[in-house]
C-alpha positions as a printed Julia matrix, in Angstrom:
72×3 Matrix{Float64}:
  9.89  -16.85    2.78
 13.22  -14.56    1.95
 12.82  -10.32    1.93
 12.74   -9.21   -1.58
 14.2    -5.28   -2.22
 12.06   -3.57   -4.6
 11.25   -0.37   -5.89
  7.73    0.92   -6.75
  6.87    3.16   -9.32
  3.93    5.36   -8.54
  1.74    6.5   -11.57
  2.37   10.49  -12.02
 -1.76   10.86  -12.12
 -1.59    9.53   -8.49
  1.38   11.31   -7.06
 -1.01   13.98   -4.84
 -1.83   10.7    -2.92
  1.96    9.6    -2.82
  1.18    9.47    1.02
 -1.81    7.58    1.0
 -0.22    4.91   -1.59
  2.84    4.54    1.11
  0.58    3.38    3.87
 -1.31    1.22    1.82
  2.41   -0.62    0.79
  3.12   -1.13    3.98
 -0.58   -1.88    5.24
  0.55   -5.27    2.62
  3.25   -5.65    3.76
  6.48   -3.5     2.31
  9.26   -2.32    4.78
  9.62    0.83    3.48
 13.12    2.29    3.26
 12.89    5.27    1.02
  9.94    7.34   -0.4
 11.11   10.02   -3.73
  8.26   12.04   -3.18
  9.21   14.22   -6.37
  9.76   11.29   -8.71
  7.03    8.83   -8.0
  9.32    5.7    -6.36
  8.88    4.04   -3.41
 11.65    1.86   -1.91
 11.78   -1.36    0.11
 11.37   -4.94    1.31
  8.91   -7.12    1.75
  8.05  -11.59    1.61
  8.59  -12.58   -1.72
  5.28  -14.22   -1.43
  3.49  -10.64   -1.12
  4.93   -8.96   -3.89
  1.78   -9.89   -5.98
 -0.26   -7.52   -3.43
  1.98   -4.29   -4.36
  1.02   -3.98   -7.63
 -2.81   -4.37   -7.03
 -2.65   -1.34   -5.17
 -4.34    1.45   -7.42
 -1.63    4.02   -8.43
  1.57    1.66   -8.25
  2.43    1.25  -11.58
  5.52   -1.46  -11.7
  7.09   -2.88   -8.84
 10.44   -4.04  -10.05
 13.0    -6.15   -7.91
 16.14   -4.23   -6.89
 18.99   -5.77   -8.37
 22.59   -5.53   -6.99
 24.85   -3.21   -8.31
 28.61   -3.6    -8.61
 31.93   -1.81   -8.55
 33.77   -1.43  -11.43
């Protein structure tokens, strides 16, 4: 299956276990390659087929696929 580059949104009632929600991304799989602590998102990669898993995780509240962005 391809790598998928997403971004997770964190639920602001959740962010004092921002940590905790980080392991269990990548505990399902996610590459992580950025966490914004201060504004909830989490960034990275993961099997298309385990996208599905990320947003079961209690306190993610969208996962949205990165989308390419272009010069002008």
């Amino acid at each position: 299956m391809a790598k998928i580059t997403l971004s997770i949104m964190v639920d602001e009632r959740y962010l004092h276990r921002f940590a905790q929600i980080v392991k269990c991304c990548r505990d399902a799989g996610l590459e992580v390659h950025q966490e914004m602590t201060m504004i909830g998102v989490i960034a990275g990669s993961i099997d298309s087929s385990k996208v599905k898993s990320l947003s079961q995780i209690e306190g993610v509240s969208s996962v949205e696929e990165s989308r390419p962005v272009q010069g002008f």
